[in-house]
N, C-alpha and C positions, 0 to 999 in steps of 0.2 A: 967479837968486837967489844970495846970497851962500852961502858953503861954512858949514854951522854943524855944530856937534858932534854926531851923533848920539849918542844915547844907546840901548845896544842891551840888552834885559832878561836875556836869558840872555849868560852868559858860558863860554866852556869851561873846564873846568876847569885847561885847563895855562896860563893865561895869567893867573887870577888865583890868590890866597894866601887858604887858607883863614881863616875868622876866628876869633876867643878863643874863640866860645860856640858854635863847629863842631862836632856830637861825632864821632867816628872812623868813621871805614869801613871794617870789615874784608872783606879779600878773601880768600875764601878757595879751598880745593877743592871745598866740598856742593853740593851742587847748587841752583840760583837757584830765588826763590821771587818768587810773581808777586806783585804789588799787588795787593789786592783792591778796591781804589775805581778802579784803571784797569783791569781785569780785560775784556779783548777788544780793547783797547786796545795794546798792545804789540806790537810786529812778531814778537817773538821767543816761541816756547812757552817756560817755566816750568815746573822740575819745583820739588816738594815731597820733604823725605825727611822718611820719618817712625821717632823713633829707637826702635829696637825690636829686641831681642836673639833673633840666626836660635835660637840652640839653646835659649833659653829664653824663651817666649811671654810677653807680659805679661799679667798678671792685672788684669780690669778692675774687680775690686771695689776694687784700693788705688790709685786713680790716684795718680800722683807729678805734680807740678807744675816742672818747672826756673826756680827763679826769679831764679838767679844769672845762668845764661848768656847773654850779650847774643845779640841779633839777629844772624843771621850770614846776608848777603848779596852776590851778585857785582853789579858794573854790567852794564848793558844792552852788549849785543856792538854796539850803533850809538852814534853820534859825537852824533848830536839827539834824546838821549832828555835829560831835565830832569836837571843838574849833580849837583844835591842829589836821590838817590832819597830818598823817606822808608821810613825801615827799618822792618823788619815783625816780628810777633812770633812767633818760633819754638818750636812745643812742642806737649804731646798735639793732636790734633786731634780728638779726641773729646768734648772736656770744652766747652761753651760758657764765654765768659769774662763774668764780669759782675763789678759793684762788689763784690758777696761770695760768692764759693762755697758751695757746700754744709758745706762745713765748716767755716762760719766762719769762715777763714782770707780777710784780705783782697783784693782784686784785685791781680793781677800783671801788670797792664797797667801803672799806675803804677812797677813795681818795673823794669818792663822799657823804661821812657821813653816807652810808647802812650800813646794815647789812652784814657778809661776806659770808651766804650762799642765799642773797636775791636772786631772779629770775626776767630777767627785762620782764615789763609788754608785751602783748601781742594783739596785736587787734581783736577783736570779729565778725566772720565773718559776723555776721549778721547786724556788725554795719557800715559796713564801706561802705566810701562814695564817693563821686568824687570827693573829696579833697583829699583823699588817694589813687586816680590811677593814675599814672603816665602818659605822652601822650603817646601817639599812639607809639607803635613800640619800648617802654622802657623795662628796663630788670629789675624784683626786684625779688633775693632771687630766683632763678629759676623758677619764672613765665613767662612763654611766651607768649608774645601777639599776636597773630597771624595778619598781616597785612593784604588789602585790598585784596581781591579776582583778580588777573589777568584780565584785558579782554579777551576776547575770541576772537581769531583769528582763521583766514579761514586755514583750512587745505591745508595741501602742494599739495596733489593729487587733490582736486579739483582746486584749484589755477594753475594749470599746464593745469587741464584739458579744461580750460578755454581761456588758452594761446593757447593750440592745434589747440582748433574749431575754434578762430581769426583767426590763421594761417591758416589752409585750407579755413574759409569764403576770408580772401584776396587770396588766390591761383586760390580759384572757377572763384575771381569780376577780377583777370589778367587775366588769360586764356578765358574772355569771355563768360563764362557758366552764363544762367540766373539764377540771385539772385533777392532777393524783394528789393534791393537800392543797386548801388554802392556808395563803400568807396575812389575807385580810381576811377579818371579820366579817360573814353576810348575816342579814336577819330573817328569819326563817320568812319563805313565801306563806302567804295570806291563803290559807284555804279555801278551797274554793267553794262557793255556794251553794252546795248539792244536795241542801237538808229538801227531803220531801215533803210536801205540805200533810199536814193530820188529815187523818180518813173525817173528820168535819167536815176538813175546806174542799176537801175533794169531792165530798158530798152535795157542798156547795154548787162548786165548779159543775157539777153532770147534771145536779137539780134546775142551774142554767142554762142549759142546752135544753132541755124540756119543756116544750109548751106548759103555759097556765093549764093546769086543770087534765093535765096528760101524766102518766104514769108509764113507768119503763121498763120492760117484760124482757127474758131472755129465752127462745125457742130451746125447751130441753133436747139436748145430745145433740145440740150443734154450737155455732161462737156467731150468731145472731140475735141481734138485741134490736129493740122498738119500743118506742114510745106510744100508748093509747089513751084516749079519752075515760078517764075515769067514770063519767057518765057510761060507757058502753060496759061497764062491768068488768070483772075478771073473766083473763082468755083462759081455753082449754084446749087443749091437743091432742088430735088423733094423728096415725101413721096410716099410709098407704104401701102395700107389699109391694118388693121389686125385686124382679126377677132377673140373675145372670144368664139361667139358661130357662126360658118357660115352653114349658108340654111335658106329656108324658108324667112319669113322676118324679116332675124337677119340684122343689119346694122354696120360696121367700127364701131369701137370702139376702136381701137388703132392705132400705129402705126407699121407697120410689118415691112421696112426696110428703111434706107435713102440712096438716090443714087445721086452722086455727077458728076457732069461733068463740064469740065473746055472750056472755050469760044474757046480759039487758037487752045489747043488739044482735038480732036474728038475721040482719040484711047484710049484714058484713062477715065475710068471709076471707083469709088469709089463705093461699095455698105455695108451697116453695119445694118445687119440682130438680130431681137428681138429671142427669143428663149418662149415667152410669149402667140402669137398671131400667127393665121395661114393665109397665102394669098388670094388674092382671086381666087375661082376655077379655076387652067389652070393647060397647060402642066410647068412640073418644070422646072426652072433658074437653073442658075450658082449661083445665090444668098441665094438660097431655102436651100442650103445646109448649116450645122452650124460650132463646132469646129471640129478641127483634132483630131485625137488620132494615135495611134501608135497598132498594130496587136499585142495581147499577143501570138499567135504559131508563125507568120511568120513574125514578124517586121514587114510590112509595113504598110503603110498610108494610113486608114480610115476616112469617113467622116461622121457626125452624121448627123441629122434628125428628128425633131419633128413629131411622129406619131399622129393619131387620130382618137379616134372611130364616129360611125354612128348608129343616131335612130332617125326614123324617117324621115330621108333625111337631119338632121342638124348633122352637124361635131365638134367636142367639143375635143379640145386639150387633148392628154393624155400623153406619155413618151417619152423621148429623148432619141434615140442608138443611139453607133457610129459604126453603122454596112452598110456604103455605101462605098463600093470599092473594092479591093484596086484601091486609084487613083493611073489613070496611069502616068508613069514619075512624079511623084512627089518627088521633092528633099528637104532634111532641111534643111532652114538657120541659123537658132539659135532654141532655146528653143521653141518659138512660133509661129515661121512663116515657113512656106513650099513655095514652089512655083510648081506648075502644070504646065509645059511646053506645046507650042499646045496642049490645052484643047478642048472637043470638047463637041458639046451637045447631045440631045435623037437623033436627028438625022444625029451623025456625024461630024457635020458642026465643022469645025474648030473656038473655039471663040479667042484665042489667049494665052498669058502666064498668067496667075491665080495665083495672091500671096492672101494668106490664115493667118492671125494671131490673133491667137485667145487672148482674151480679158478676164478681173475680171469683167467688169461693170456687175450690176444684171440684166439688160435687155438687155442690147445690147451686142451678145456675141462674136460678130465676125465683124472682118475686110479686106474686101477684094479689091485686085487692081487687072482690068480688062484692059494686053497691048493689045491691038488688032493688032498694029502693030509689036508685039516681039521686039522692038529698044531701050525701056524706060526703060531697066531693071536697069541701074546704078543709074538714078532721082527716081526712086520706091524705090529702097533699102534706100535711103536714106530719103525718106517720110515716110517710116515705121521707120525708124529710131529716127524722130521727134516725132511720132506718143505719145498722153496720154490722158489720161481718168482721170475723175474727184476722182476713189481711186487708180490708181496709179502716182498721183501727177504730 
């Protein structure tokens, strides 16, 4: 076939001269916006921008319309996309466009060289990008962005409950209740008063308790102390032997009584009888005898007696009664002490006035003062009255 002319429908753009009734193509920097009647159609993704000020949101009760600004689009990044794109209209994307708005105001399709039933384009969810999000916390078209998550603050109950415990912890550290550290200051507690007084005052003090004119003796190798009539002279003391097992050849082994006589007076005699140990073999003392009791039918005053059995011809301490008497003429002074008026012995003999007070000590149970001459009763009463043992202080 012969060579004939073809005739080819698209032209590229560099090779022909646009024509009179061409309108303009501006190229700019926005970013391209797709055709909406080729829409899936073009090789290339399409962004949309949409114009909207970061720092101040627009407000969608007054939409604004741009009706001046032409279409502003790039060509297609390929070489066989169609010469002439058909330009598209750019502006809110919220407002549908039709022949007449809402305000009466005519369509801007017209104004803008569209078509009057065109649709203005739309962004394609999948396309869009951080160029089309708005900052933090903006408003487009009814999308809400929800802002930073709050921090997290301490709940009011426990925040109180924490104020509470401070408050009793300081309440516990004033009042002086032991805590693991104070937060307040204390000032040291005042020591307590516990200085003992000098062996002067003390001196004092016991020289106080002692009658005028009395002096205060302590029985060696016992916790017995008395006060005596300095007139009657310094005391001296003998020991009486006592026996745990007596006969045979048992020997002393303790001590059965101590007996006190004072140098100037001869008529006064101390004796202070064990309740432990028995004497040695004779006719019984005044001494022999132990504490007082009182007669459960007939009131009167009894005197007890360490009993003892026999085997073999040795004697071996057994029980204490208080089944000797009743002593005769015996009066009571106080709670422990009696006095026997002319006491006499096994035979008769008058020994004199006999004070009797009986004693806590665990071995020494009794204390007696022997007047011989009946005269001393007033200096007695009050030597009993000095009288102490080691528990009752």
């Amino acid at each position: 076939m012969p060579d004939e002319d073809r005739v080819f429908d698209v032209t590229k753009p560099k090779n022909v001269s646009p024509s009179a009734t061409s309108r303009p193509v501006i190229v700019g920097h926005h970013p391209r916006v797709s055709d909406p009647m080729v829409r899936g159609e073009s090789p290339a993704a399409t962004k949309i921008m949409v114009n909207s000020d970061a720092d101040k949101p627009p407000v969608p009760s007054k939409p604004a319309f741009n009706t001046s600004a032409p279409a502003i689009i790039e060509p297609p990044a390929h070489e066989d996309l169609p010469p002439e794109p058909v330009p598209h209209y750019e502006g809110p994307a919220v407002m549908p466009l039709s022949e007449e708005n809402s305000f009466g105001q005519p369509d801007n399709n017209e104004a803008a060289g569209l078509p009057a039933n065109a649709q203005p384009p739309a962004p394609h969810p999948a396309q869009d990008t951080p160029d089309t999000v708005p900052p933090s916390g903006g408003h487009i078209e009814g999308l809400h962005l929800e802002n930073s998550k709050p921090k997290k603050r301490l709940p009011v109950f426990i925040l109180a409950g924490l104020i509470i415990i401070v408050l009793i912890y300081l309440g516990l550290d004033a009042a002086g209740v032991g805590v693991p550290f104070h937060i307040l200051k204390h000032k040291p507690p005042a020591a307590a008063n516990t200085t003992t007084p000098p062996a002067a005052n003390q001196n004092k003090v016991a020289a106080s308790l002692v009658p005028a004119g009395f002096k205060e003796y302590k029985l060696a190798q016992t916790d017995i102390t008395f006060a005596a009539p300095i007139a009657w002279g310094d005391p001296t003391s003998t020991v009486d032997p006592g026996y745990s097992k007596r006969g045979g050849t048992n020997q002393s082994d303790g001590t059965y009584a101590y007996l006190v006589d004072f140098a100037t007076n001869k008529d006064v005699e101390i004796a202070v009888t064990s309740d432990k140990y028995l004497p040695v073999s004779r006719t019984a003392v005044y001494y022999d005898y132990l504490q007082w009791c009182t007669g459960t039918n007939d009131g009167k005053y009894y005197e007890s007696i360490l009993h003892f059995t026999t085997v073999d011809k040795v004697d071996t301490p057994a029980t204490i009664t208080c089944d000797q008497g009743p002593v005769a003429g015996a009066v009571k002074l106080d709670a422990t002490t009696i006095v026997q008026a002319r006491a006499t012995d096994s035979q008769n003999k008058v020994l004199g006035d006999i004070y009797t007070k009986n004693l806590n000590d665990p071995s020494l149970v009794v204390f007696r003062v022997k007047d011989a001459a009946m005269t001393n009763g007033d200096q007695i009463k009050q030597l009993l009255s000095t009288l102490k043992t080691g528990t009752s202080g």
